[in-house]
C-alpha positions as protocol buffer text, in pm:
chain_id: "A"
residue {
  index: 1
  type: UNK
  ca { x: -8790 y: 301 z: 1522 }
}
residue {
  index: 2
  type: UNK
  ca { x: -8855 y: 667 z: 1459 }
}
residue {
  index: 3
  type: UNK
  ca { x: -8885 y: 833 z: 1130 }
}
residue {
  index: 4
  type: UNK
  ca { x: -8916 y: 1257 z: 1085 }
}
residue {
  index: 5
  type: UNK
  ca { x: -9209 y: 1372 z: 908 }
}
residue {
  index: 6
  type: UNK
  ca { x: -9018 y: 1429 z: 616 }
}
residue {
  index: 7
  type: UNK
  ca { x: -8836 y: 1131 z: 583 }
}
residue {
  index: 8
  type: UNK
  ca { x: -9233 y: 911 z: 630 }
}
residue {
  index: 9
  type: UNK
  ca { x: -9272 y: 1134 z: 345 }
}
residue {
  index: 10
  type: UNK
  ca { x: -9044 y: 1031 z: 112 }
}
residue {
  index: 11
  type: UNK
  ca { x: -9094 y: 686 z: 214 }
}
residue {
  index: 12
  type: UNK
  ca { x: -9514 y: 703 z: 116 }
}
residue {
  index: 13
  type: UNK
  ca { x: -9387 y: 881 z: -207 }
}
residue {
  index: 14
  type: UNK
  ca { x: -9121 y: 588 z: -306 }
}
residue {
  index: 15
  type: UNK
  ca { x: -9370 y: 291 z: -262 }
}
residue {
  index: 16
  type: UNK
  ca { x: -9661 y: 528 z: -415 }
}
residue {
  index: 17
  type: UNK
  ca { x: -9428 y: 591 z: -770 }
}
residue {
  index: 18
  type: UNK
  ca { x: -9305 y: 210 z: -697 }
}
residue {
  index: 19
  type: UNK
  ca { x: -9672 y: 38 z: -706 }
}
residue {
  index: 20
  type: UNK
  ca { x: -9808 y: 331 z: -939 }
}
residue {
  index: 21
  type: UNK
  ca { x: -9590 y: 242 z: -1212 }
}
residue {
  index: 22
  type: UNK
  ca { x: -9603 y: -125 z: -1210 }
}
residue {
  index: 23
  type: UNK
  ca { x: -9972 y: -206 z: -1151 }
}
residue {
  index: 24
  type: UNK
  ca { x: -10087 y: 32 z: -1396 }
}
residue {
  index: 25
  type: UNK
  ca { x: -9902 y: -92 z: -1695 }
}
residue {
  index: 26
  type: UNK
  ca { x: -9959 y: -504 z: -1571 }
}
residue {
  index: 27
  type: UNK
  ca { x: -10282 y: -519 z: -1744 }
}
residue {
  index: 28
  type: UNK
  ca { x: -10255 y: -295 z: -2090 }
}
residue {
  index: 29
  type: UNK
  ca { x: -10188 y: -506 z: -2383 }
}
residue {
  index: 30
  type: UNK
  ca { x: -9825 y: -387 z: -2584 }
}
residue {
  index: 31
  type: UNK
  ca { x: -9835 y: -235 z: -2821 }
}
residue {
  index: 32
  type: UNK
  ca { x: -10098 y: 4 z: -2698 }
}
residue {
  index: 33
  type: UNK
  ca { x: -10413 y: 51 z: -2900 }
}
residue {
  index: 34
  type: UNK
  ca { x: -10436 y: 311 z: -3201 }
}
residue {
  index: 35
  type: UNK
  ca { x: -10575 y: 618 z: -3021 }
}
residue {
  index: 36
  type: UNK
  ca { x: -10845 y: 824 z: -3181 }
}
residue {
  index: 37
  type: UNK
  ca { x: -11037 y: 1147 z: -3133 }
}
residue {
  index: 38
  type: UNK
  ca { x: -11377 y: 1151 z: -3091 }
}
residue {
  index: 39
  type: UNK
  ca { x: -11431 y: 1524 z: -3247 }
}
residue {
  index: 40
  type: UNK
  ca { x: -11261 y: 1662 z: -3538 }
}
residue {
  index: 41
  type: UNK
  ca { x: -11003 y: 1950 z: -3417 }
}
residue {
  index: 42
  type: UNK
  ca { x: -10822 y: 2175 z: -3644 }
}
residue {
  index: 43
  type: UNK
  ca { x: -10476 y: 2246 z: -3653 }
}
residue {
  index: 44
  type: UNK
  ca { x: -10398 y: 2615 z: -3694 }
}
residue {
  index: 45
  type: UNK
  ca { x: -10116 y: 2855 z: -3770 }
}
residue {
  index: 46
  type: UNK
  ca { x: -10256 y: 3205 z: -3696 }
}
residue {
  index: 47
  type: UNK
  ca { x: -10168 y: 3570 z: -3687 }
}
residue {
  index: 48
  type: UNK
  ca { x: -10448 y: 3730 z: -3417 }
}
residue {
  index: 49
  type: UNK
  ca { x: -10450 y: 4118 z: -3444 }
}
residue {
  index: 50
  type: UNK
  ca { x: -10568 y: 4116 z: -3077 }
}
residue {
  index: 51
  type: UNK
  ca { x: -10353 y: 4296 z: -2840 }
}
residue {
  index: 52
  type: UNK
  ca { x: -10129 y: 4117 z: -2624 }
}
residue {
  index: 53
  type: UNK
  ca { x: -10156 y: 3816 z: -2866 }
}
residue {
  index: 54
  type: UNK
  ca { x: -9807 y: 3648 z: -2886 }
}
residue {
  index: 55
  type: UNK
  ca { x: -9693 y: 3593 z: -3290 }
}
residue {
  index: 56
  type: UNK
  ca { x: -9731 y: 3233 z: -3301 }
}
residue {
  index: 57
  type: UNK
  ca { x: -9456 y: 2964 z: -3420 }
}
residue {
  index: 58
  type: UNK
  ca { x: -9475 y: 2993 z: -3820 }
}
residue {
  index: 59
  type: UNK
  ca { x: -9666 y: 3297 z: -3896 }
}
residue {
  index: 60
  type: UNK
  ca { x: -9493 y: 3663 z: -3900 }
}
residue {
  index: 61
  type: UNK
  ca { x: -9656 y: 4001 z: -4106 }
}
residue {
  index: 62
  type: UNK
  ca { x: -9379 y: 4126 z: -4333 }
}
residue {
  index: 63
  type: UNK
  ca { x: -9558 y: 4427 z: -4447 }
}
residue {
  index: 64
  type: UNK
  ca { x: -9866 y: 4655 z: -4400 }
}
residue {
  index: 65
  type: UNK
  ca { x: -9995 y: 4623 z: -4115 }
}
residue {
  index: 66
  type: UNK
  ca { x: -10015 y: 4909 z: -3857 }
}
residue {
  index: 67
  type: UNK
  ca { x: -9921 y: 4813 z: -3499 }
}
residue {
  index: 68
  type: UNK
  ca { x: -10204 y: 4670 z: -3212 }
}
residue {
  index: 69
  type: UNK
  ca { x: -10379 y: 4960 z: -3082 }
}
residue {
  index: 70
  type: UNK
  ca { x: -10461 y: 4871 z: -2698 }
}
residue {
  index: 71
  type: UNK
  ca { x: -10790 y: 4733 z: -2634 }
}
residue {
  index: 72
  type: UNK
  ca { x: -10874 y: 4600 z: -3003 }
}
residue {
  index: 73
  type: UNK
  ca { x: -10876 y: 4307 z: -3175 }
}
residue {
  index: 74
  type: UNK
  ca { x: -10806 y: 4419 z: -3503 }
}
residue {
  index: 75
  type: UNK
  ca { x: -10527 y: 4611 z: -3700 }
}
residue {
  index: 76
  type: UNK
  ca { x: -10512 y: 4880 z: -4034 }
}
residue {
  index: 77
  type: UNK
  ca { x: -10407 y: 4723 z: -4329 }
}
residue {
  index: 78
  type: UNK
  ca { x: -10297 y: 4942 z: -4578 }
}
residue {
  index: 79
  type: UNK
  ca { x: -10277 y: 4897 z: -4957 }
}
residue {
  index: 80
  type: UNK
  ca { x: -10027 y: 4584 z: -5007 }
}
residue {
  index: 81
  type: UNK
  ca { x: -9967 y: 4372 z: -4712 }
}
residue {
  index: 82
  type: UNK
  ca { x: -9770 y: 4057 z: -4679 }
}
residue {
  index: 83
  type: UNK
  ca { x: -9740 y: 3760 z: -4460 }
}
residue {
  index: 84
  type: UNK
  ca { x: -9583 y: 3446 z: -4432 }
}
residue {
  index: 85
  type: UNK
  ca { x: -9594 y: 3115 z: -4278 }
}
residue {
  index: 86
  type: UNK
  ca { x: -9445 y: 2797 z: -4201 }
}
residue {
  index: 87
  type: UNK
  ca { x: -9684 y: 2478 z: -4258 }
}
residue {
  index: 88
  type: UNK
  ca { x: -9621 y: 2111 z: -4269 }
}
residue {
  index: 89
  type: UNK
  ca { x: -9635 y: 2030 z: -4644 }
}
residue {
  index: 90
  type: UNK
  ca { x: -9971 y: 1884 z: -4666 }
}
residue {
  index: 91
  type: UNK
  ca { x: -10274 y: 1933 z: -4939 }
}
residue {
  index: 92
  type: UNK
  ca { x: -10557 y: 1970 z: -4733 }
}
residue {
  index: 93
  type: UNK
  ca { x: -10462 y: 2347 z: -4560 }
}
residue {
  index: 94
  type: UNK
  ca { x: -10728 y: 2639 z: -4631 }
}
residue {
  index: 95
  type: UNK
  ca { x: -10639 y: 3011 z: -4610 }
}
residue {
  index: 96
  type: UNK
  ca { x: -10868 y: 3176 z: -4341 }
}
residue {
  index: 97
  type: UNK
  ca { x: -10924 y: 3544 z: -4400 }
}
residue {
  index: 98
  type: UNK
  ca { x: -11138 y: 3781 z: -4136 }
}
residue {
  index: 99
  type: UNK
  ca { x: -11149 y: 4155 z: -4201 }
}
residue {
  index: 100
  type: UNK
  ca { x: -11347 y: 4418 z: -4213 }
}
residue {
  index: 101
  type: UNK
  ca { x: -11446 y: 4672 z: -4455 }
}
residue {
  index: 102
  type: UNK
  ca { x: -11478 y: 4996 z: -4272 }
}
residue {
  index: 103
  type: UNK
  ca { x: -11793 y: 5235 z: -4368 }
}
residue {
  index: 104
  type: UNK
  ca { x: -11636 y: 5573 z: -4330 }
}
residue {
  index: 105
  type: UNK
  ca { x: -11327 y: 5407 z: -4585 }
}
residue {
  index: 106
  type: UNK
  ca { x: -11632 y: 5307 z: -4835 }
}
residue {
  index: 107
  type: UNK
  ca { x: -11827 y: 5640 z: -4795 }
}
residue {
  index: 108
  type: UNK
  ca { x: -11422 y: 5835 z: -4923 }
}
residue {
  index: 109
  type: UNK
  ca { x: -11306 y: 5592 z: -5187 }
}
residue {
  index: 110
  type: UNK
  ca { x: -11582 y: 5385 z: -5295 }
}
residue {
  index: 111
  type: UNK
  ca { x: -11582 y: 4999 z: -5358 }
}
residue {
  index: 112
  type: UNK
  ca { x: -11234 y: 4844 z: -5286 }
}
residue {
  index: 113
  type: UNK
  ca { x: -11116 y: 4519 z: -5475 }
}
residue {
  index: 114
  type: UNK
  ca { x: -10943 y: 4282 z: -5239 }
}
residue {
  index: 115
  type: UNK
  ca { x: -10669 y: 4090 z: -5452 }
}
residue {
  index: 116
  type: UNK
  ca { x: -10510 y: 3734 z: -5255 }
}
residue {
  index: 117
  type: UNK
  ca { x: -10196 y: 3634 z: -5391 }
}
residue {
  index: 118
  type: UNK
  ca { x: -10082 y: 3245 z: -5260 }
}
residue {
  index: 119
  type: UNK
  ca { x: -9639 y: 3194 z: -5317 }
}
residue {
  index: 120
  type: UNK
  ca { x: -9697 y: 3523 z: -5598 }
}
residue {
  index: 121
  type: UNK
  ca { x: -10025 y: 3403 z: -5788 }
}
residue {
  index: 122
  type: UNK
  ca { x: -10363 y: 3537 z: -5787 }
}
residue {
  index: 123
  type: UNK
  ca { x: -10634 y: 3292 z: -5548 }
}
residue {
  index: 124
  type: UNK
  ca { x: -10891 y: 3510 z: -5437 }
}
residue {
  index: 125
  type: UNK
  ca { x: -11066 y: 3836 z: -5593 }
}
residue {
  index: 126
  type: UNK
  ca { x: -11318 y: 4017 z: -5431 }
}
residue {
  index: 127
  type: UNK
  ca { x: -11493 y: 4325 z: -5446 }
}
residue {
  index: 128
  type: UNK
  ca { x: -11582 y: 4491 z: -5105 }
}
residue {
  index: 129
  type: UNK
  ca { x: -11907 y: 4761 z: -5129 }
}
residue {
  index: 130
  type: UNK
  ca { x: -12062 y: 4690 z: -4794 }
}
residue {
  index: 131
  type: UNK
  ca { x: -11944 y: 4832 z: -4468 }
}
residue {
  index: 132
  type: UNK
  ca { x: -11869 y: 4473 z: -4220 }
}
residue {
  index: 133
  type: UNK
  ca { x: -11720 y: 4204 z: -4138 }
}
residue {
  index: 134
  type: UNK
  ca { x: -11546 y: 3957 z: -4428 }
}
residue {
  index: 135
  type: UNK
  ca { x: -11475 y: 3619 z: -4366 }
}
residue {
  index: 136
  type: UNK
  ca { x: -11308 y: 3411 z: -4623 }
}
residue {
  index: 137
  type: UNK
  ca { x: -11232 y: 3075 z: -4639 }
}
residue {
  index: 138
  type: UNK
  ca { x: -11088 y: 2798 z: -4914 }
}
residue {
  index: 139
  type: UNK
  ca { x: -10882 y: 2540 z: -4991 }
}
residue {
  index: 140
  type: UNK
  ca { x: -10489 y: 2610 z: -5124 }
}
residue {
  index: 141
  type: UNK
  ca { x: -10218 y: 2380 z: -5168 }
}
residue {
  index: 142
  type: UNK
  ca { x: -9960 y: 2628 z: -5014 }
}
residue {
  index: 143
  type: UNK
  ca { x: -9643 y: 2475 z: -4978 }
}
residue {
  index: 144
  type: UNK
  ca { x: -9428 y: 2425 z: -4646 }
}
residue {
  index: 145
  type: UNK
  ca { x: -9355 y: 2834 z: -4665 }
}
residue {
  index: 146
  type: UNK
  ca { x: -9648 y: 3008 z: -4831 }
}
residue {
  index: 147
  type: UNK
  ca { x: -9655 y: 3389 z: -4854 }
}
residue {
  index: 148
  type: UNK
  ca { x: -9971 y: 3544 z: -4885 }
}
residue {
  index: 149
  type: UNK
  ca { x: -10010 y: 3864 z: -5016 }
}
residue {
  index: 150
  type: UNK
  ca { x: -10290 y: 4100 z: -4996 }
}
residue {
  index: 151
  type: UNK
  ca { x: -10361 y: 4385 z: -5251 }
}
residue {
  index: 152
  type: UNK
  ca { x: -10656 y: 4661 z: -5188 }
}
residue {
  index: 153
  type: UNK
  ca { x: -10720 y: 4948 z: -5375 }
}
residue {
  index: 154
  type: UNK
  ca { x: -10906 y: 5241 z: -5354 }
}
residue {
  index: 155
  type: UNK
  ca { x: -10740 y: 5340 z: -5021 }
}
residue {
  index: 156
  type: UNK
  ca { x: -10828 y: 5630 z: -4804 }
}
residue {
  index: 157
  type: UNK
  ca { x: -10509 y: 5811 z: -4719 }
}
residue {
  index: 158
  type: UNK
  ca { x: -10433 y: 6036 z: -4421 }
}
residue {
  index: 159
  type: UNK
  ca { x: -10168 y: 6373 z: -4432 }
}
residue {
  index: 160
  type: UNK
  ca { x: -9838 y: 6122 z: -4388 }
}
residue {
  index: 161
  type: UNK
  ca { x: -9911 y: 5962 z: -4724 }
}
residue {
  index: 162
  type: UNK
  ca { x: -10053 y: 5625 z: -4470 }
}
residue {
  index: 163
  type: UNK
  ca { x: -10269 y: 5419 z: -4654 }
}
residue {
  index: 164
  type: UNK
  ca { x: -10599 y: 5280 z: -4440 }
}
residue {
  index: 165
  type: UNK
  ca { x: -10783 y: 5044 z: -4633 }
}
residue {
  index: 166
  type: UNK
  ca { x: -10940 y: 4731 z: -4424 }
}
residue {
  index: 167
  type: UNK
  ca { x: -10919 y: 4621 z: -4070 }
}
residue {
  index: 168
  type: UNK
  ca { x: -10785 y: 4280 z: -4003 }
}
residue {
  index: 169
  type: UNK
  ca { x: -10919 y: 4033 z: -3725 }
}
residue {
  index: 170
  type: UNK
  ca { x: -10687 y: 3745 z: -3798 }
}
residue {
  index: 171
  type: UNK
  ca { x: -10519 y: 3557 z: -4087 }
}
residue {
  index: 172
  type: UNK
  ca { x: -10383 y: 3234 z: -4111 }
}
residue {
  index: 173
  type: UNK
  ca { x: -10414 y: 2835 z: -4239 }
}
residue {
  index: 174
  type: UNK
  ca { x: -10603 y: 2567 z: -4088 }
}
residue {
  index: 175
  type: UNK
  ca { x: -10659 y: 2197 z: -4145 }
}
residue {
  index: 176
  type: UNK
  ca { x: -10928 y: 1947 z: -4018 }
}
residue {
  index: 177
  type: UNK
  ca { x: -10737 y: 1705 z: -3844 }
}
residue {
  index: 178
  type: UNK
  ca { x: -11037 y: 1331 z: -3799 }
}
């Protein structure tokens, strides 16, 4: 008897899947055990300012933010920005904030006040006098569709009437998933 290469191929292939499928399953007990993790890992849904970052399932900016500028991970946010997002409706979500309040902004204008607003209501207030980084983190019951809202005056703002207040890194809502 004489087989082609290919057709010895297909042959090995059909009794590999045939005996692969079988003896692996002949020993596990049904139904299969609960499965756990054995490290906390967070679910996420995340707006990264980085360029060449696809907008993620859930999360879109609806307002004020100036486009990716190649080569850096952060964008301008001017004076009212919004965002929303698209969570499973769960109580244990926190609101993740990373920005950056910009030295040459701080030298023009002075302080800013940074003003969070969760589905319309005020969450967060802070007051940003030091040039660097801002990261921001706490627990909100948001709803299946939050909008988040951000609010920061004294701007610095350029000939067009643009409004440059903070750079953003990322925004988003996270969860702790045991």
């Amino acid at each position: 008897m004489c087989f082609s290469p290919q057709a010895l191929a297909i042959c090995v292939f059909a009794v590999t899947i045939a005996c692969g499928t079988t003896g692996c399953t002949a020993d596990l007990p049904l139904p299969l055990p609960e499965q756990h993790a054995r490290h906390p890992y967070f679910a996420r849904v995340w707006l990264d300012m980085a360029p060449g970052m696809p907008a993620p399932w859930g999360a879109a900016i609806k307002e004020g933010v100036d486009k990716a500028l190649p080569n850096l991970d952060w964008s301008w946010v001017h004076n009212k920005a919004a965002f929303s997002f698209q969570l499973e409706d769960r109580p244990d979500w926190y609101l993740d904030l990373h920005l950056t309040a910009v030295d040459y902004v701080l030298k023009e204008v002075g302080p800013q006040s940074l003003t969070i607003l969760l589905n319309g209501k005020e969450i967060s207030k802070k007051t940003l006098d030091k040039k660097g980084a801002v990261f921001l983190h706490f627990p909100v019951s948001a709803g299946p569709k939050p909008e988040v809202a951000l609010n920061i005056a004294p701007c610095e703002v350029n000939a067009e009437g643009t409004h440059f207040c903070v750079l953003l890194h990322s925004i988003g809502f996270s969860r702790e998933i045991k």
